[in-house]
C-alpha positions as CSV (number, residue, x, y, z in Angstrom):
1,X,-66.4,25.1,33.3
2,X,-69.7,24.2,31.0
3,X,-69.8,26.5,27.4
4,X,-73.6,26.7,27.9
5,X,-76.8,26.0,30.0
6,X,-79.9,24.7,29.7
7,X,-83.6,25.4,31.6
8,X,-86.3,23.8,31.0
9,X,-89.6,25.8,32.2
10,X,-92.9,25.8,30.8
11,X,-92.5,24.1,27.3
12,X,-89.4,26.4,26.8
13,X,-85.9,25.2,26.4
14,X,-83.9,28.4,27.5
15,X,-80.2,27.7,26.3
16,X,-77.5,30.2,28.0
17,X,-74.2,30.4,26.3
18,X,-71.5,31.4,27.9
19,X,-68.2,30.1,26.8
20,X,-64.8,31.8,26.3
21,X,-64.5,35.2,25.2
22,X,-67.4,35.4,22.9
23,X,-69.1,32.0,22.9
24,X,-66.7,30.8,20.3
25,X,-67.5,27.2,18.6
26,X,-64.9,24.6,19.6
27,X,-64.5,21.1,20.3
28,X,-66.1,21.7,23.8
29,X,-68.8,23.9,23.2
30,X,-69.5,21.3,19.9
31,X,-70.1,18.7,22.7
32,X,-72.4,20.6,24.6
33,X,-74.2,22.0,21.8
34,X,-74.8,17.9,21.3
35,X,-75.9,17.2,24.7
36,X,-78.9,19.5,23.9
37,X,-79.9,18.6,20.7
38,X,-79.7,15.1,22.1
39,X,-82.5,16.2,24.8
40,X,-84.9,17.1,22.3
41,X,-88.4,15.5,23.5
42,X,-91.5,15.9,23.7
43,X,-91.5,18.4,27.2
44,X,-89.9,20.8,24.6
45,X,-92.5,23.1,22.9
46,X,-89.9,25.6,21.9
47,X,-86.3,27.1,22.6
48,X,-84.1,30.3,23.1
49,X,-81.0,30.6,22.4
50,X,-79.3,33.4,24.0
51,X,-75.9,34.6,24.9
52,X,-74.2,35.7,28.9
53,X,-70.9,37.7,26.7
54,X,-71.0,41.6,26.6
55,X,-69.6,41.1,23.3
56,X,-72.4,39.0,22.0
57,X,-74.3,36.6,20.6
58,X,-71.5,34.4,19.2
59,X,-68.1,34.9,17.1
60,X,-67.8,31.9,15.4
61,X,-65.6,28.9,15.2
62,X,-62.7,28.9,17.4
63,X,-60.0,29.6,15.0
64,X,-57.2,29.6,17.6
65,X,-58.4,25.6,18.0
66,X,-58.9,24.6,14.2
67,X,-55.3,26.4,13.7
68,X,-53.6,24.5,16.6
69,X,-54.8,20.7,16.0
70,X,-54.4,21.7,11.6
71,X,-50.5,22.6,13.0
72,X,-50.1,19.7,14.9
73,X,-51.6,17.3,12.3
74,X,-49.4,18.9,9.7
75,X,-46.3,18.6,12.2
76,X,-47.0,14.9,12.6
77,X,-47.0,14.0,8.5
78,X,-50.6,14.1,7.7
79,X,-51.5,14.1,4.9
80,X,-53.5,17.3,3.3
81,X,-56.3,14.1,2.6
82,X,-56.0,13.0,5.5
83,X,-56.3,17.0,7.5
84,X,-59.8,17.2,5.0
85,X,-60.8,14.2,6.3
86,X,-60.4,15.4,9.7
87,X,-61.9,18.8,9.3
88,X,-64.9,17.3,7.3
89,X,-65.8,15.0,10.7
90,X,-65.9,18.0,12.7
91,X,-68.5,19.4,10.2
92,X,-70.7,16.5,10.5
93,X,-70.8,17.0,14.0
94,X,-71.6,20.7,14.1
95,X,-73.9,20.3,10.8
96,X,-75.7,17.3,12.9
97,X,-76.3,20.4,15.4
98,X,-77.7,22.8,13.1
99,X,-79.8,20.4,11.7
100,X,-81.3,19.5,14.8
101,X,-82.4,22.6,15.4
102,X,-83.1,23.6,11.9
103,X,-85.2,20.2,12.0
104,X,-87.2,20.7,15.3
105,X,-90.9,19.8,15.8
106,X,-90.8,23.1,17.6
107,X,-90.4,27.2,17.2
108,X,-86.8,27.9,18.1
109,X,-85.7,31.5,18.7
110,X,-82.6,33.2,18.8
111,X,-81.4,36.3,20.7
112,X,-78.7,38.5,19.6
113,X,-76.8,41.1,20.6
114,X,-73.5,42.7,19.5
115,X,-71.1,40.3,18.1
116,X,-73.0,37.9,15.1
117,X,-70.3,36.4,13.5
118,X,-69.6,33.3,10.9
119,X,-70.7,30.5,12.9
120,X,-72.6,32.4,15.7
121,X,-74.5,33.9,12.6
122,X,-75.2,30.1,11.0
123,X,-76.3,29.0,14.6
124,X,-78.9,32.3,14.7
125,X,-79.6,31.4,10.7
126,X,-81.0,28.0,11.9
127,X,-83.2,29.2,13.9
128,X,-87.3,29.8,12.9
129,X,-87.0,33.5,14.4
130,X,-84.2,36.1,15.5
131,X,-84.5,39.1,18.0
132,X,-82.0,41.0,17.8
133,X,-81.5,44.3,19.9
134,X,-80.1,47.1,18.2
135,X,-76.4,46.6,19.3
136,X,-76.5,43.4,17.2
137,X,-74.0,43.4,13.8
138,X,-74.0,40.2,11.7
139,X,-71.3,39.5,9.0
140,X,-69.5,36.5,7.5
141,X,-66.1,37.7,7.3
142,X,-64.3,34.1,6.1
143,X,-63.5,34.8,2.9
144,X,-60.7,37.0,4.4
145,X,-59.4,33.7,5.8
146,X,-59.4,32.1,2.3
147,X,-62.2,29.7,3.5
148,X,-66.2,30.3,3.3
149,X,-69.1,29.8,5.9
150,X,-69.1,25.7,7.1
151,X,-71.9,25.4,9.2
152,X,-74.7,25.7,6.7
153,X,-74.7,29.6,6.1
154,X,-74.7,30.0,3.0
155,X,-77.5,27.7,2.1
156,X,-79.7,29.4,5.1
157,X,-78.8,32.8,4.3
158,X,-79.9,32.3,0.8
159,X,-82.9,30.9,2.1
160,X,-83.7,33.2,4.3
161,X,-83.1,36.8,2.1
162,X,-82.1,35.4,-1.4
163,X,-78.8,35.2,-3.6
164,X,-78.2,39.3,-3.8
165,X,-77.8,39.6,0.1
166,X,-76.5,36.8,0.5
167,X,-73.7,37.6,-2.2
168,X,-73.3,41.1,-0.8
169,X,-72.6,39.7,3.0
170,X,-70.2,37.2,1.5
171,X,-68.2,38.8,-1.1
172,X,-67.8,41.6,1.0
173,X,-67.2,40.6,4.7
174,X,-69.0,43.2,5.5
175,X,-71.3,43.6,8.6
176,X,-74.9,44.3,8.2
177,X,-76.5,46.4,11.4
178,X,-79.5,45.2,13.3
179,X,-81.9,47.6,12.0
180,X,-81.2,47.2,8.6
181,X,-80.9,43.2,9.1
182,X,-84.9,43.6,10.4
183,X,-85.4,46.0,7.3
184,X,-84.4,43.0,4.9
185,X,-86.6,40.7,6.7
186,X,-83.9,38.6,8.7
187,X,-84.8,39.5,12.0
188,X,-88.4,39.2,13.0
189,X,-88.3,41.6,16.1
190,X,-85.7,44.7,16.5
191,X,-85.7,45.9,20.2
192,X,-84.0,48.0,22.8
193,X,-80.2,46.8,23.5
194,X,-80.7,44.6,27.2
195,X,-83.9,43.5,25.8
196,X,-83.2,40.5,23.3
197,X,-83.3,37.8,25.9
198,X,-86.8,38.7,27.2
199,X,-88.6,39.4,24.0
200,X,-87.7,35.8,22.5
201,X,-88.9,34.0,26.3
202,X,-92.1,35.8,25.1
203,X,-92.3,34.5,21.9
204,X,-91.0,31.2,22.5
205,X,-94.0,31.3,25.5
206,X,-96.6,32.1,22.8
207,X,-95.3,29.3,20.3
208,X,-96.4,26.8,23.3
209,X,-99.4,27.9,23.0
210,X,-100.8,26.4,19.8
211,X,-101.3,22.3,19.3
212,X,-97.9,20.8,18.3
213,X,-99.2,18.9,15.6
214,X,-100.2,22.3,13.8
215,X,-96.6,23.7,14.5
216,X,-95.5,21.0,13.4
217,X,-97.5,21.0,9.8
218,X,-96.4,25.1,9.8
219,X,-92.4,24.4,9.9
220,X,-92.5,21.4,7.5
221,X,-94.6,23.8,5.1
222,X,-91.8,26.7,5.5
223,X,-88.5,25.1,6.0
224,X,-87.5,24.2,2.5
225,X,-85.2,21.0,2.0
226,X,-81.4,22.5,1.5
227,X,-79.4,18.9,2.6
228,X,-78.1,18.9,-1.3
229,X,-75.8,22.7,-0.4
230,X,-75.2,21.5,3.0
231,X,-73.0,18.8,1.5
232,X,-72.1,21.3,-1.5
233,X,-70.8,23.8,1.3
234,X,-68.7,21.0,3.5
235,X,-67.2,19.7,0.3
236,X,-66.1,23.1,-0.9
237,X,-64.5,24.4,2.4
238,X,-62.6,21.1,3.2
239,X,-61.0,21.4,-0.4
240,X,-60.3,25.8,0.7
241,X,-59.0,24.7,4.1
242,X,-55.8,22.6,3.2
243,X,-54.8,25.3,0.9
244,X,-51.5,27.5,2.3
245,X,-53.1,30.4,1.9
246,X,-55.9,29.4,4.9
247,X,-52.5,27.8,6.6
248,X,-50.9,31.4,6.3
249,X,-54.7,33.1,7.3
250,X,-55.1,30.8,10.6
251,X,-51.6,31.6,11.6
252,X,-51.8,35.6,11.9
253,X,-55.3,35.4,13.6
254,X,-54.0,33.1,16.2
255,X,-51.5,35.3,16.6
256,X,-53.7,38.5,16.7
257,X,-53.6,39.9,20.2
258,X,-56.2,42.1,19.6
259,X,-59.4,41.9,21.5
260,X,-61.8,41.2,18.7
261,X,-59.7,39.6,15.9
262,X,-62.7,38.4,13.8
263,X,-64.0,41.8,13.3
264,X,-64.4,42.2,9.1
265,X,-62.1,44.7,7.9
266,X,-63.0,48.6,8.3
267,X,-64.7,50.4,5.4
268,X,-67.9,48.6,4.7
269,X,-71.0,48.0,7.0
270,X,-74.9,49.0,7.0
């Protein structure tokens, strides 16, 4: 079964996902994720990106996966070089993703609801704009795996709202709510819940409707050049994720039966 699809109509790329429990990154939804980057052209005048999960946007990286082939590779003899080299070629690839979108000639939009978690929060974070309906939580809880955001989020976030939120989301694993997330400025538009999905067509519609080469000249002037903590970020989570303590973290989620594992502990969120 496909992780996502795609629609072109009108200028607008509209990108479904629907993979697993709650769109969770892995090696198969990293290949389709790929495939639409790839199609980048000039028939695209902007994008949404938008989820089919009740639970939300996106949770992240799949854990259960990264733990399972990190096990194996261990089982076999590899080295803990040789399991950072490994890791660090699956962030190129999903970094060469975020980059393609936080690089587009075009407006891209995201639309969240509910669930906004480590990596479904860096794919929203590379986007130009975020609706977000009001069921919609974001957090980065990693740090309670021993590890820190890999797919550009910290250098994003930072970019986006500054070091003091940034900090505050990060240090704490907490999750910050949708109305006080379009308080600070991350999301652009703060709608009824149901209403995400619509309210970004409508925006990405209106981005079509202004000369490309103008777009263009607009996202060059605001997207500032971050490719120095991209590498910063890779380097410093594949020296975390050999460590036994993220060996020991990986373990008890993948073993967490519960239905929403990645939620940041209890007693913090705004």
């Amino acid at each position: 079964m496909p992780e996502l699809t795609t629609k072109l109509e009108d200028g607008v790329l509209d990108v479904l996902l629907h993979g697993g429990a709650a769109n969770e990154i892995g090696l198969a939804m990293l290949g389709e994720l790929e495939s639409v980057v790839r199609s980048f052209d000039s028939r695209v005048r902007a994008m949404v990106i938008r989820s089919e999960s009740r639970r939300g946007f996106c949770a992240g990286a799949d854990l259960r996966e990264l733990h399972a082939r990190n096990a194996t590779r261990r089982s076999e003899g590899a080295s803990d070089a040789q399991r950072s080299s490994e890791v660090r070629a699956f962030l190129d690839r999903i970094h060469g993703v975020m980059n393609a979108i936080d690089e587009a000639p075009f407006t891209t939009v995201a639309a969240v609801h509910g669930v906004v978690f480590g990596g479904g929060f860096e794919l929203a974070l590379a986007c130009d704009l975020i609706v977000a309906d009001k069921s919609a939580r974001f957090a980065f809880p990693e740090l309670r795996l021993g590890i820190i955001p890999c797919f550009g989020g910290l250098p994003r976030l930072r970019r986006a709202l500054g070091t003091s939120v940034t900090n505050d989301l990060v240090l704490t694993g907490r999750s910050l709510g949708a109305a006080r997330a379009h308080e600070l400025g991350l999301v652009s538009q703060l709608v009824g819940e149901g209403q995400a999905a619509d309210v970004a067509r409508r925006v990405a519609v209106q981005a079509t409707r202004f000369d490309p080469r103008a777009t263009r000249a607009a996202l060059d002037f605001v997207r500032t050049d971050i490719s120095a903590e991209l590498e910063r970020e890779k380097d410093l989570f594949c020296e975390l994720f050999v460590s036994p303590v993220v060996d020991a973290a990986l373990a008890r989620f993948a073993s967490d039966a519960s239905a929403m594992p990645y939620l940041p502990a209890s007693g913090g969120a705004a």
